[in-house]
MDAnalysis code that builds the backbone (N, CA, C; Angstrom):
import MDAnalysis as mda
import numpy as np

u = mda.Universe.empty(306, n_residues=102, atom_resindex=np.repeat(np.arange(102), 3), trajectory=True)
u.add_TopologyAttr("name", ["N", "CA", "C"] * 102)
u.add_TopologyAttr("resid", np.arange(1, 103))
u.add_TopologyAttr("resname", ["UNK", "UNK", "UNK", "UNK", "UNK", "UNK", "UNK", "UNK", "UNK", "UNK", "UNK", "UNK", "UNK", "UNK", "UNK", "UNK", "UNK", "UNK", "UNK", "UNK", "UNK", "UNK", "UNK", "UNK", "UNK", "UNK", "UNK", "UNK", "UNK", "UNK", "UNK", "UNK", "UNK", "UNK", "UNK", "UNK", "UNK", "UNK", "UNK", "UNK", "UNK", "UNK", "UNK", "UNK", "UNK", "UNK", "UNK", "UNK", "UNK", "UNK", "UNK", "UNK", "UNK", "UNK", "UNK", "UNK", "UNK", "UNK", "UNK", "UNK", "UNK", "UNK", "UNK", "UNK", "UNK", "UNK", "UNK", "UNK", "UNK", "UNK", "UNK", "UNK", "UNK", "UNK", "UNK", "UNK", "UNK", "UNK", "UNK", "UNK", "UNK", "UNK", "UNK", "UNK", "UNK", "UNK", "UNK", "UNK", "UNK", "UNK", "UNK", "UNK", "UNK", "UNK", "UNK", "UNK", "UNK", "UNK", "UNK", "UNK", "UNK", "UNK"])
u.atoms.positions = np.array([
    [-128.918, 60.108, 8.235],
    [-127.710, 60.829, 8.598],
    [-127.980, 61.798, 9.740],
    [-129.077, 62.084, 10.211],
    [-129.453, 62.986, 11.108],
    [-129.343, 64.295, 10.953],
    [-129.087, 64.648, 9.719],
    [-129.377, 66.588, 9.566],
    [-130.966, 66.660, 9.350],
    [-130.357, 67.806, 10.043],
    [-132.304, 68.475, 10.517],
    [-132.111, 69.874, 9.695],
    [-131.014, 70.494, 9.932],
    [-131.300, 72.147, 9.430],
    [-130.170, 72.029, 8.391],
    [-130.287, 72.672, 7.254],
    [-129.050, 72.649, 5.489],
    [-129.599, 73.814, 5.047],
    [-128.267, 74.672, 4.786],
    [-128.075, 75.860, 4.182],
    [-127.482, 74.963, 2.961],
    [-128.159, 75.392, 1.903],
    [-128.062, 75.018, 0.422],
    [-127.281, 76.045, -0.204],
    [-125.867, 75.661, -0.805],
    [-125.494, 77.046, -1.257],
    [-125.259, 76.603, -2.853],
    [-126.249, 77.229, -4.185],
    [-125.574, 76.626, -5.244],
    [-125.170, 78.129, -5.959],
    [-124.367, 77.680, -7.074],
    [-123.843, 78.927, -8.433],
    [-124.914, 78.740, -9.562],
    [-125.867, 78.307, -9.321],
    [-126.853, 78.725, -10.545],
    [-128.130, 79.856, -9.863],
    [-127.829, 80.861, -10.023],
    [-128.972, 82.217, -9.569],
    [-130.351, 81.649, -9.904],
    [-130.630, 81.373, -11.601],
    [-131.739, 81.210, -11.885],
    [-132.612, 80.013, -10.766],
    [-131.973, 79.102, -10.742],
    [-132.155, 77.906, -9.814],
    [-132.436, 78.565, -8.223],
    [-131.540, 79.202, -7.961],
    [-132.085, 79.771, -6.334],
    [-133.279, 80.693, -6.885],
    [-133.269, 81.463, -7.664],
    [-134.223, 82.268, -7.050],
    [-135.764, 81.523, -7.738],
    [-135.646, 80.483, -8.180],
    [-136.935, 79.675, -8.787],
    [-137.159, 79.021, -7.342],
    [-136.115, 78.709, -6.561],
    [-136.577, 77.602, -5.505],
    [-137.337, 79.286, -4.488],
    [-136.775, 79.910, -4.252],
    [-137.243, 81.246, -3.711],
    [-138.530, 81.822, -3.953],
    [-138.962, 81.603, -5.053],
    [-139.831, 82.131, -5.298],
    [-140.117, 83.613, -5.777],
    [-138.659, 84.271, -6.217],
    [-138.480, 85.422, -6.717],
    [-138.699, 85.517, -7.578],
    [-138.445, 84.247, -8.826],
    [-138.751, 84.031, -10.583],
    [-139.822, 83.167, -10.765],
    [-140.231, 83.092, -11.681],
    [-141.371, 82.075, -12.317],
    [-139.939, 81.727, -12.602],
    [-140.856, 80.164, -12.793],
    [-139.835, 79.209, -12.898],
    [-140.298, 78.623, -14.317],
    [-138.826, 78.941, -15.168],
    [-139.058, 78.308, -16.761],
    [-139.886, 76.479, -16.586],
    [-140.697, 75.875, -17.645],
    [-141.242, 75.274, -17.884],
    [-139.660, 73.662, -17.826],
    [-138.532, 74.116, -18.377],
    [-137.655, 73.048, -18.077],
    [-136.715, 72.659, -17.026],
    [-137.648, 73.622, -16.278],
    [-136.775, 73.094, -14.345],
    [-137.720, 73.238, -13.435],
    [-138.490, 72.904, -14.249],
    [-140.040, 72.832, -13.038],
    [-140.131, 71.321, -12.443],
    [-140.077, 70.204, -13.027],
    [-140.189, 68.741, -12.217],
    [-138.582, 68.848, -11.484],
    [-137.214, 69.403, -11.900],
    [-136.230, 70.117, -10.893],
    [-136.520, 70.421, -9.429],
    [-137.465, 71.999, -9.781],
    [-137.528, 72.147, -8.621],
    [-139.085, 71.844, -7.641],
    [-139.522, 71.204, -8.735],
    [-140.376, 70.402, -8.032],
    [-139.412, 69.135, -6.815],
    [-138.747, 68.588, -7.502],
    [-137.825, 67.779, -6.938],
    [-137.614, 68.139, -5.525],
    [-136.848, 69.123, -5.992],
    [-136.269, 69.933, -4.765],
    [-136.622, 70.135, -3.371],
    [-138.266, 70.769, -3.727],
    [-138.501, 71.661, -2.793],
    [-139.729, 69.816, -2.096],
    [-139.317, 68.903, -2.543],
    [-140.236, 67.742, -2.321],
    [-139.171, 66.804, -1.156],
    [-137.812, 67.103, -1.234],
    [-136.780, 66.577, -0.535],
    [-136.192, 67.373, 0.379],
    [-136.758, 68.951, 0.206],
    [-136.404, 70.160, 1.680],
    [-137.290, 69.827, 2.040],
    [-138.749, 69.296, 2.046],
    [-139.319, 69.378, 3.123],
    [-138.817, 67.841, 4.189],
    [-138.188, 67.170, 3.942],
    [-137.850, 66.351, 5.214],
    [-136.778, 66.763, 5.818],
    [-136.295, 68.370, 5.891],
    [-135.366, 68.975, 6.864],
    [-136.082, 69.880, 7.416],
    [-135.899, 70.276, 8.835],
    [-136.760, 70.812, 9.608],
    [-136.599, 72.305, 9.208],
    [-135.131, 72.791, 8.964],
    [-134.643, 74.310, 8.208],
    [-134.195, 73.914, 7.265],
    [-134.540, 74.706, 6.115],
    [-133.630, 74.430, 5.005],
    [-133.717, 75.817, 4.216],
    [-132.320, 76.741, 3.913],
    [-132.246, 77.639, 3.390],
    [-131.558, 77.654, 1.928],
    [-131.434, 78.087, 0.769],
    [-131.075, 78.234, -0.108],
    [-130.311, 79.597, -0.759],
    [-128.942, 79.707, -0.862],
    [-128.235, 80.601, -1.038],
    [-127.380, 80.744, -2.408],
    [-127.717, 82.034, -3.186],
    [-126.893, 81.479, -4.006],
    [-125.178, 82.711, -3.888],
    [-124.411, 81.736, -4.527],
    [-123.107, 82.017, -4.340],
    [-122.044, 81.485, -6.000],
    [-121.022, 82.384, -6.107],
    [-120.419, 82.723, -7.226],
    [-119.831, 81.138, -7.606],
    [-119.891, 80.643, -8.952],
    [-119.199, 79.433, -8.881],
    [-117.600, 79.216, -8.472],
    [-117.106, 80.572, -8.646],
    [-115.570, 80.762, -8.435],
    [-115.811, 80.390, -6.857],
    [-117.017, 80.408, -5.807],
    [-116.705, 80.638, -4.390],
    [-117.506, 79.359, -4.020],
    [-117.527, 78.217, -5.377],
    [-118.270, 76.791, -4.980],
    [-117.424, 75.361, -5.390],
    [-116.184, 76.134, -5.169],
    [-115.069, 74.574, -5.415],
    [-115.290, 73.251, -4.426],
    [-115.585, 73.179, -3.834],
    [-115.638, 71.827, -3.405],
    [-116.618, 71.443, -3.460],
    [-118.073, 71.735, -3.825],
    [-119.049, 71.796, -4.531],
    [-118.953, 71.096, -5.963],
    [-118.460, 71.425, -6.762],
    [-117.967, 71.351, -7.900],
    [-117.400, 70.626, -8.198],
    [-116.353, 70.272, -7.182],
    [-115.369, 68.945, -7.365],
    [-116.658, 67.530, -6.988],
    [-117.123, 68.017, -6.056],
    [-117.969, 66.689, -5.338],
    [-118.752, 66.501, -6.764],
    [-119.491, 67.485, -7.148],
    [-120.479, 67.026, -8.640],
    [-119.724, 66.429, -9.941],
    [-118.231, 66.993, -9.368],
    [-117.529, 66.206, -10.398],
    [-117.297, 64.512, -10.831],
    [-117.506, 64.281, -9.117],
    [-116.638, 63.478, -8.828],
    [-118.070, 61.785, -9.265],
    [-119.047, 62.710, -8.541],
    [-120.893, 62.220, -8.627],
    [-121.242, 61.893, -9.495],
    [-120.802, 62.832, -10.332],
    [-121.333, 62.245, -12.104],
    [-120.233, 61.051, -12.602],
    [-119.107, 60.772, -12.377],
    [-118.223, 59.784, -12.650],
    [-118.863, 58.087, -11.715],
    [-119.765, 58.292, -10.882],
    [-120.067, 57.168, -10.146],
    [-120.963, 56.773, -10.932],
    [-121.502, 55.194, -10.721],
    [-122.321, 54.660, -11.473],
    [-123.161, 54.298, -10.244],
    [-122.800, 54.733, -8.715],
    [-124.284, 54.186, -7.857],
    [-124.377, 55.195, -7.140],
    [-125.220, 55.630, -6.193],
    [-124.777, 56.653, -5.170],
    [-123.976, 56.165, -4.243],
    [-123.492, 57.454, -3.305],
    [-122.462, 57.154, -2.350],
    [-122.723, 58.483, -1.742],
    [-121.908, 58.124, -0.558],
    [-121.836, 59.525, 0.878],
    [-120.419, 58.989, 1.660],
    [-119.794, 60.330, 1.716],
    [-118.698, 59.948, 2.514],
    [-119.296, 60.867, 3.842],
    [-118.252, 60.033, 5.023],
    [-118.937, 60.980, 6.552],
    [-117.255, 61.844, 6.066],
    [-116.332, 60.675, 5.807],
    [-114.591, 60.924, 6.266],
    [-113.740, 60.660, 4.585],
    [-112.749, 61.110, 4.616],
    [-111.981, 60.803, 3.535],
    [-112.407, 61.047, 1.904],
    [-112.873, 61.505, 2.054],
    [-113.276, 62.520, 0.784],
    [-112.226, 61.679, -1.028],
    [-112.542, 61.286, -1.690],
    [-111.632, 61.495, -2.895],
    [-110.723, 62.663, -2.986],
    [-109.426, 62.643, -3.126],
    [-108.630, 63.432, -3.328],
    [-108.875, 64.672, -4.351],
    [-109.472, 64.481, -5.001],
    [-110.074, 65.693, -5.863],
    [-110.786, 67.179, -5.017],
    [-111.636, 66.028, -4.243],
    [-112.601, 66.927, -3.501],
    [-111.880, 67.737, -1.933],
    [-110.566, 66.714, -1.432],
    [-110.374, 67.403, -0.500],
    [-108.996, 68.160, -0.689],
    [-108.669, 68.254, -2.214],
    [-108.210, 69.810, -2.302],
    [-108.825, 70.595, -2.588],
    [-109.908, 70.201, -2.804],
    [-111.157, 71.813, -3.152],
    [-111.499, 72.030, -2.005],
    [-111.501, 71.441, -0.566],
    [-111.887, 71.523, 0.564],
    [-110.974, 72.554, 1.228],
    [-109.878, 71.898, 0.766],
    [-108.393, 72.929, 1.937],
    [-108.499, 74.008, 1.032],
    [-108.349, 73.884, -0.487],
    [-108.513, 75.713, -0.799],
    [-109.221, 76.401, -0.468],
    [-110.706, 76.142, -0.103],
    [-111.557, 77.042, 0.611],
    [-111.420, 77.288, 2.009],
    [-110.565, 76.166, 3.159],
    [-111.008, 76.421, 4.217],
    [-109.842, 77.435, 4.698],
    [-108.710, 77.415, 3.757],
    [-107.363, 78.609, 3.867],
    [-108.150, 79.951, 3.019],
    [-109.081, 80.169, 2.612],
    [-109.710, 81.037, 2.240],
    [-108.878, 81.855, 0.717],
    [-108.278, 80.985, 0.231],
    [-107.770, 81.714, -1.111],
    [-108.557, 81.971, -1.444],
    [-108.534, 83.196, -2.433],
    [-109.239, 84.173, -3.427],
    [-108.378, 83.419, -4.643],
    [-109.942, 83.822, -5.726],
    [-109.656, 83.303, -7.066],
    [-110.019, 84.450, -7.628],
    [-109.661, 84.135, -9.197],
    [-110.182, 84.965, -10.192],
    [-110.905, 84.078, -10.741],
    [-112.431, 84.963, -11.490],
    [-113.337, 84.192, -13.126],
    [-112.700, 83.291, -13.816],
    [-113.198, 82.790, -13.658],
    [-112.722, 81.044, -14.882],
    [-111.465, 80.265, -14.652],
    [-110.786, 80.799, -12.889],
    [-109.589, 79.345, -12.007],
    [-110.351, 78.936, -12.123],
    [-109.464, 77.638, -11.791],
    [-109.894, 76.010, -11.461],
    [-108.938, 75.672, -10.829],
    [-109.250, 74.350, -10.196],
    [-107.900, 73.620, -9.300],
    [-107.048, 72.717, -10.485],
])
């Protein structure tokens, strides 16, 4: 696909700051972020951010949508309809409250 540099933004803290290196990392997300940090290294930048799940909807929808597939897939265009109203609510910048959903 040709990305070289990915800002990683997920809603699990514990998870960023294990990939960070701020926490010891519990014993049941260690081959995780073993994973992880084994598939950032074929991007030339790769940063990891973490961010509120209320402020990771289209995120969320996409993992929604990921776990319902039975093969992988990548869209460049046209998104499942699920995902590209989680797209336009973020890119009009609505504010949510704890525990919305679309």
């Amino acid at each position: 696909m040709g990305i070289q540099d990915l800002v990683v933004e997920g809603d699990s803290s514990l998870l960023i700051n294990c990939i960070s290196r701020k926490f010891k990392c519990p014993w049941r997300l260690l081959q995780i972020i073993h994973d992880i940090k084994k598939i950032a290294c074929s991007f030339q930048g790769i940063s990891f951010q973490h961010i509120l799940r209320e402020a990771n909807f289209a995120a969320n929808a996409l993992a929604i949508v990921g776990h319902q597939l039975l093969s992988p897939r990548y869209w460049e265009v046209g998104f499942p309809s699920a995902v590209s109203s989680a797209i336009n609510f973020d890119l009009f910048g609505a504010g949510c409250s704890r525990g919305f959903s679309l």
